[in-house]
C-alpha positions as CSV (number, residue, x, y, z in Angstrom):
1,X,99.1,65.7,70.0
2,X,101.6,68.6,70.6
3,X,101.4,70.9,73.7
4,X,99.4,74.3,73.4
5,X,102.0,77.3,73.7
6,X,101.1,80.8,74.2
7,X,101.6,83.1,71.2
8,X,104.3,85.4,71.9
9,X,101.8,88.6,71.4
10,X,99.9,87.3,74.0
11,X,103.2,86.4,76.2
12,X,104.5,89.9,75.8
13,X,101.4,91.9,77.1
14,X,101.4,89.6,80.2
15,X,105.0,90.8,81.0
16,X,104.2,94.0,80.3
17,X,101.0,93.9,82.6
18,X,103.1,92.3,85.5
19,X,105.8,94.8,85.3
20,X,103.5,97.6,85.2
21,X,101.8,95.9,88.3
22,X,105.5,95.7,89.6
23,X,106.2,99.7,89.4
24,X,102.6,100.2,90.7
25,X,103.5,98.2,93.7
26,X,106.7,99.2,93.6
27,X,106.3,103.4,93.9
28,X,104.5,102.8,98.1
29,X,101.2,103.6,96.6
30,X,99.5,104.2,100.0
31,X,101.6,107.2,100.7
32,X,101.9,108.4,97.2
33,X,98.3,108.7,97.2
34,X,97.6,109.9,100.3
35,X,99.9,113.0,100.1
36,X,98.3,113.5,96.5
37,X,95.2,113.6,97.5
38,X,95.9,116.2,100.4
39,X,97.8,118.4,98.7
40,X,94.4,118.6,95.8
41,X,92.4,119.5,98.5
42,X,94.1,121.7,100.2
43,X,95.0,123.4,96.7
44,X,91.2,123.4,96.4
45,X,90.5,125.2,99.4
46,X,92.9,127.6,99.1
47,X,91.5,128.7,95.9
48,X,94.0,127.8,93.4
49,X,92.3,127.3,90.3
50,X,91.2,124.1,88.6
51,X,94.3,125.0,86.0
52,X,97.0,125.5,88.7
53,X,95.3,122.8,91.3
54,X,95.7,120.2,88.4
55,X,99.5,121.3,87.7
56,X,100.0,121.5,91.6
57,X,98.4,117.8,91.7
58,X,100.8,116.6,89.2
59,X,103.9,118.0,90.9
60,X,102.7,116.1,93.9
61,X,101.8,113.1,92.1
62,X,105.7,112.7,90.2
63,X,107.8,114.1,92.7
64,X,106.1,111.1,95.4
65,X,106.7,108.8,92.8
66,X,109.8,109.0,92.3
67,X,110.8,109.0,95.8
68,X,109.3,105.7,96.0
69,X,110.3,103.9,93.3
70,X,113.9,105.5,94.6
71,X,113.4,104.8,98.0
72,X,112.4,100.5,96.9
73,X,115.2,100.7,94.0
74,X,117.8,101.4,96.8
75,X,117.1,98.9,99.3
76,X,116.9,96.3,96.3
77,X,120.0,94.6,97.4
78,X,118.8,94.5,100.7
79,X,115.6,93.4,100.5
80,X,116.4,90.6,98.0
81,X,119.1,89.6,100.6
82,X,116.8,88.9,103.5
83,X,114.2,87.9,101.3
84,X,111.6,90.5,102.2
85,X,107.8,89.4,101.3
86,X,105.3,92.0,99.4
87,X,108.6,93.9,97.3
88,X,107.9,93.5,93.9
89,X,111.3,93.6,93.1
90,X,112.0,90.8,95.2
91,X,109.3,89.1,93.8
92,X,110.5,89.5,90.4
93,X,107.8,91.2,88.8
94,X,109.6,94.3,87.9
95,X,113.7,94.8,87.7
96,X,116.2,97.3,89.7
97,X,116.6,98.9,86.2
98,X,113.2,99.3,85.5
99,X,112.8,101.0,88.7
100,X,115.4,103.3,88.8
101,X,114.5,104.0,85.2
102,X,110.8,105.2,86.5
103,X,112.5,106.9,89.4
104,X,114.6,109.3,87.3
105,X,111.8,110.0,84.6
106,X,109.0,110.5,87.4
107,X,111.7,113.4,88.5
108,X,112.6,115.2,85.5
109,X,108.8,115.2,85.3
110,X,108.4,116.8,88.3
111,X,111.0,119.6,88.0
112,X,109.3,121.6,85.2
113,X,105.3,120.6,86.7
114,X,107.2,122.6,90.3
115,X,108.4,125.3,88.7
116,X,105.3,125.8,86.3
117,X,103.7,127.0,89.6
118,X,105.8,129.5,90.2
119,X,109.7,130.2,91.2
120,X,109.7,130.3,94.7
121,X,107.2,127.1,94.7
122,X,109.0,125.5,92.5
123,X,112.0,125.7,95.0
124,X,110.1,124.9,97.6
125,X,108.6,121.5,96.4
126,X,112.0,120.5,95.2
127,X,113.7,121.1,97.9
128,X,111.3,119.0,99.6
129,X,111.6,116.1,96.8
130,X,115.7,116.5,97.1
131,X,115.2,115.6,101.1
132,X,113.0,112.9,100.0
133,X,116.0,111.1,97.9
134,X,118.8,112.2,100.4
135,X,116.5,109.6,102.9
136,X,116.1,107.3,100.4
137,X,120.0,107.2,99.4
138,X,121.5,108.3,102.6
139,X,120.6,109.9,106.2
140,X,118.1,106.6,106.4
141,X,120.9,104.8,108.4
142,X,122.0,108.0,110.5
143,X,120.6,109.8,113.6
144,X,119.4,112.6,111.0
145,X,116.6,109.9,109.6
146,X,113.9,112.1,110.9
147,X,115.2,115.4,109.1
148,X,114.2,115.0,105.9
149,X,110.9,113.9,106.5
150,X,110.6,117.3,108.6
151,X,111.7,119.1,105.6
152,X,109.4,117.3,103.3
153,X,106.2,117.8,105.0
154,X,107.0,121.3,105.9
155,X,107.6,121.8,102.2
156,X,104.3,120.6,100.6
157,X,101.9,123.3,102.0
158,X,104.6,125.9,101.1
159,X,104.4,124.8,97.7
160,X,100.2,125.1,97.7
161,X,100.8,128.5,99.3
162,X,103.3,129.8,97.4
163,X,101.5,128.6,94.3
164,X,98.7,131.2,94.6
165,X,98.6,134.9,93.5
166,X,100.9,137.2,95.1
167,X,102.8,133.7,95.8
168,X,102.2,134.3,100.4
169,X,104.4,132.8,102.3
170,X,102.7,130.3,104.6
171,X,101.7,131.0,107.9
172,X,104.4,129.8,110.5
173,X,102.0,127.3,112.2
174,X,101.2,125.9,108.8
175,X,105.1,125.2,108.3
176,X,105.6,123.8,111.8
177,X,102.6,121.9,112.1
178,X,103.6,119.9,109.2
179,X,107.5,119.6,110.1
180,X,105.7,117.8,113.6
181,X,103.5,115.7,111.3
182,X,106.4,114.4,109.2
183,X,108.4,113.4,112.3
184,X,105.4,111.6,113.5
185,X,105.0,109.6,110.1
186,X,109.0,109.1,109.8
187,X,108.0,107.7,113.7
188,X,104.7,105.8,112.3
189,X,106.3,104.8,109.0
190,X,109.4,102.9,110.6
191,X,108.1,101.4,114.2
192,X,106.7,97.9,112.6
193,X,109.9,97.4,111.3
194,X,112.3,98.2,113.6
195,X,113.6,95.0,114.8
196,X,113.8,94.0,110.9
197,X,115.5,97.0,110.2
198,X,118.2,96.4,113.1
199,X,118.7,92.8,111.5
200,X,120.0,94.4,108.4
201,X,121.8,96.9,109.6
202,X,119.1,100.2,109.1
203,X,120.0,102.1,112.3
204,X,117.9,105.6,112.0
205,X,116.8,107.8,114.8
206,X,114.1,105.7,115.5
207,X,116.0,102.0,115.5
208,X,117.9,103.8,118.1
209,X,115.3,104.5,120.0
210,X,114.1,100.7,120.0
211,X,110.1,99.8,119.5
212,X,109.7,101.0,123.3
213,X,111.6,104.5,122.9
214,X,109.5,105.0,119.3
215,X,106.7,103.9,120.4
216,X,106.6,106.0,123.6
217,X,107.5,109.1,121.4
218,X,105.3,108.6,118.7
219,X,102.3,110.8,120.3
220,X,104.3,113.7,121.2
221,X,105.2,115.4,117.5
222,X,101.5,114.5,116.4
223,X,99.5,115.4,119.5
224,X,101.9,118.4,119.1
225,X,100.6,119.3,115.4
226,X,97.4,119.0,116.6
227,X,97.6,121.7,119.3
228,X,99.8,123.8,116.9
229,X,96.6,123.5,114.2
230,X,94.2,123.7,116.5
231,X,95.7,127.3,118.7
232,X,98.3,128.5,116.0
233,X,96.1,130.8,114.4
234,X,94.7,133.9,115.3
235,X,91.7,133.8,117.5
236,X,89.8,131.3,119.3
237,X,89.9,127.3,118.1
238,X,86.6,127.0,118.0
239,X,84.5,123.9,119.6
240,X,85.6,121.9,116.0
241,X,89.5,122.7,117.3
242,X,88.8,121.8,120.9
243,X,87.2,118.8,119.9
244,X,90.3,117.6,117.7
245,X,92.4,118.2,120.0
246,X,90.8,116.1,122.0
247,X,90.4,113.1,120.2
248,X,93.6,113.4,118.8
249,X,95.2,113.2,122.6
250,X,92.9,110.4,123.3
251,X,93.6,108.3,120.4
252,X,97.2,108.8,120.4
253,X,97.8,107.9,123.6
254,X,95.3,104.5,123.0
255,X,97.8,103.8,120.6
256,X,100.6,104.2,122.3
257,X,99.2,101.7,125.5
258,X,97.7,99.0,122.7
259,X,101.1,99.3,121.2
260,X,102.8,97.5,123.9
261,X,101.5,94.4,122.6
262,X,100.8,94.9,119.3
263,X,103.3,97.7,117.1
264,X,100.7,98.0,114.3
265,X,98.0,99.5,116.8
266,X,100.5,102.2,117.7
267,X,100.7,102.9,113.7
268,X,97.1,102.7,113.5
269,X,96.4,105.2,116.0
270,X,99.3,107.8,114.4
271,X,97.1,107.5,110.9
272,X,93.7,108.2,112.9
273,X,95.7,111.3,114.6
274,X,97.1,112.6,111.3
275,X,93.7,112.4,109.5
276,X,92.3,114.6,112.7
277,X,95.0,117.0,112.0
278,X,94.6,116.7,107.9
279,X,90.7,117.9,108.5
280,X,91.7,120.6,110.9
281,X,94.6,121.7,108.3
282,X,91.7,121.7,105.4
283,X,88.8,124.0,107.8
284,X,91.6,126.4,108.0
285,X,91.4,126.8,104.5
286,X,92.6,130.3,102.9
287,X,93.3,131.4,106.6
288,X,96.7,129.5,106.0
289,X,98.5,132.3,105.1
C-alpha cells in the first residue's frame, strides 16, 4: 500500500499560511497595534473625520509596519546567529527576502497615505517613519539610540494635528510630552534585553547604562510626561489630572523597586504609566492645539 502524500494545492496554501503567519509575527505586532490604535483615537477626538481618521489610520498602520518588519529583517543575521527564540525568521517560517520585501512595500505605501493628509503632515509622519529606520539600520548600537524614538513619538500627534483644518500646529506640551514618552518606551522596550543585547554586541544608550542605570531611569521621562500632560495646558489639571499624576508616580516607582528582581516588572509598570498618560493625552482632546 503506498504512503498518502499531500497534493501540492494543498502543500502550497500551507506555506503560504505559515509565511503570512511569519510576516504577521514578524512586523512586532504589539507595538504596531498599539500606536494604531492611539493615533485612531486621538484622530477621533480631535475631530478629524471618519474620511481623513481612516487615511490617518492607514498612514499609521504602514509606516509601523514597515519599521518592524525593517527593524526584524536587519537583526536577521544576528538573531539567527545566537539563535534567538520567538523570531519568525529564525524559525524559518518567513525569509530575510520576504521581509525586507514587506518592509519596502509597507513604505511606499505609507508615503502617499502621509501626504494625502496634508503637506506639512505628510512631512511630519515621515520624518518620524525616516527616524524609525535610521534606529533600525543604524544609531541602535550608538549613544544616540534614544533619539529617534524621541523624534518618532513627538512626530505622531503632529501628524493628527496637522492633519485637521487649518492644519494647527500642536501644542508644545503635546510635542514634548510625547518626545518623554518615546524615551521611556526606547527605556521599556530595551531593559529585558540588555544583557542579551551586550552579548551580541548591541551597545545603545541604555546597554550603557546596564539593567541598574535603565532601570533606575526608566520612571523619570514617563513620570515626567505625565506631569507635562497633566499641568502643560492652560488652567487647572483638574482632580482626573491630579489623580494621574498620581498613580502614575506610584506605579512607576513600584516598578522600578519590583524591578530589582525581576526586569519584566519594571516594563510592566512603564506600560501601566504610559496607558495613564495615553487616557490623559485623549481627555485633552481638541484642546491639543
Amino acid at each position: 500500500m503506498g504512503t498518502y502524500e499531500e497534493p501540492t494545492a494543498c502543500r502550497t496554501t500551507a506555506s503560504w499560511t505559515v509565511r503570512v503567519g511569519g510576516l504577521a509575527g514578524a512586523c512586532h505586532p504589539g507595538p504596531v497595534v498599539a500606536v494604531t490604535a492611539l493615533m485612531a483615537a486621538l484622530a477621533l477626538t480631535t475631530g478629524q473625520g471618519a474620511a481623513r481618521c481612516a487615511l490617518t489610520t492607514a498612514a499609521v498602520v504602514t509606516g509601523q509596519l514597515s519599521v518592524g518588519w525593517c527593524n526584524d529583517a536587519f537583526d536577521a543575521r544576528r538573531d539567527i546567529a545566537t539563535g534567538r527564540r520567538g523570531k519568525p525568521v529564525v524559525d524559518g517560517t518567513v525569509g530575510v527576502t520576504q521581509v525586507w520585501v514587506a518592509a519596502y512595500a509597507a513604505l511606499a505605501l505609507c508615503v502617499p497615505l502621509s501626504f494625502g493628509c496634508g503637506l506639512r503632515a505628510g512631512v511630519a509622519h515621515l520624518a518620524g517613519v525616516a527616524a524609525a529606520w535610521a534606529y533600525d539600520l543604524r544609531l541602535k548600537s550608538t549613544v544616540w539610540s534614544w533619539a529617534p524614538y524621541a523624534v518618532g513619538f513627538a512626530a505622531l500627534p503632529a501628524f493628527v494635528t496637522l492633519g485637521l483644518p487649518g492644519q494647527p500646529w500642536p501644542a508644545w506640551w503635546l510635542v514634548t510630552a510625547g518626545a518623554l514618552l518615546g524615551v521611556g518606551a526606547h527605556l521599556g522596550d530595551v531593559l529585558p534585553d540588555i544583557r542579551g543585547d551586550l552579548a551580541t554586541g548591541v551597545r545603545g544608550w541604555p546597554q550603557r547604562l546596564g539593567p541598574d542605570g535603565a532601570r533606575l531611569l526608566l520612571p523619570v521621562p514617563l513620570v515626567t510626561a505625565s506631569a507635562v500632560l497633566a499641568l502643560g495646558p492652560a488652567g487647572p489639571p483638574g482632580r482626573w489630572g491630579v489623580a494621574a499624576l498620581a498613580v502614575a508616580g506610584l506605579v512607576a516607582v513600584a516598578g522600578t523597586a519590583l524591578g530589582r528582581r525581576r526586569a519584566r516588572a519594571a516594563f510592566a509598570a512603564a506600560v501601566a504609566v504610559a496607558v495613564v498618560d495615553v487616557a490623559l493625552l485623549l481627555l485633552r482632546g481638541t484642546g491639543i492645539t
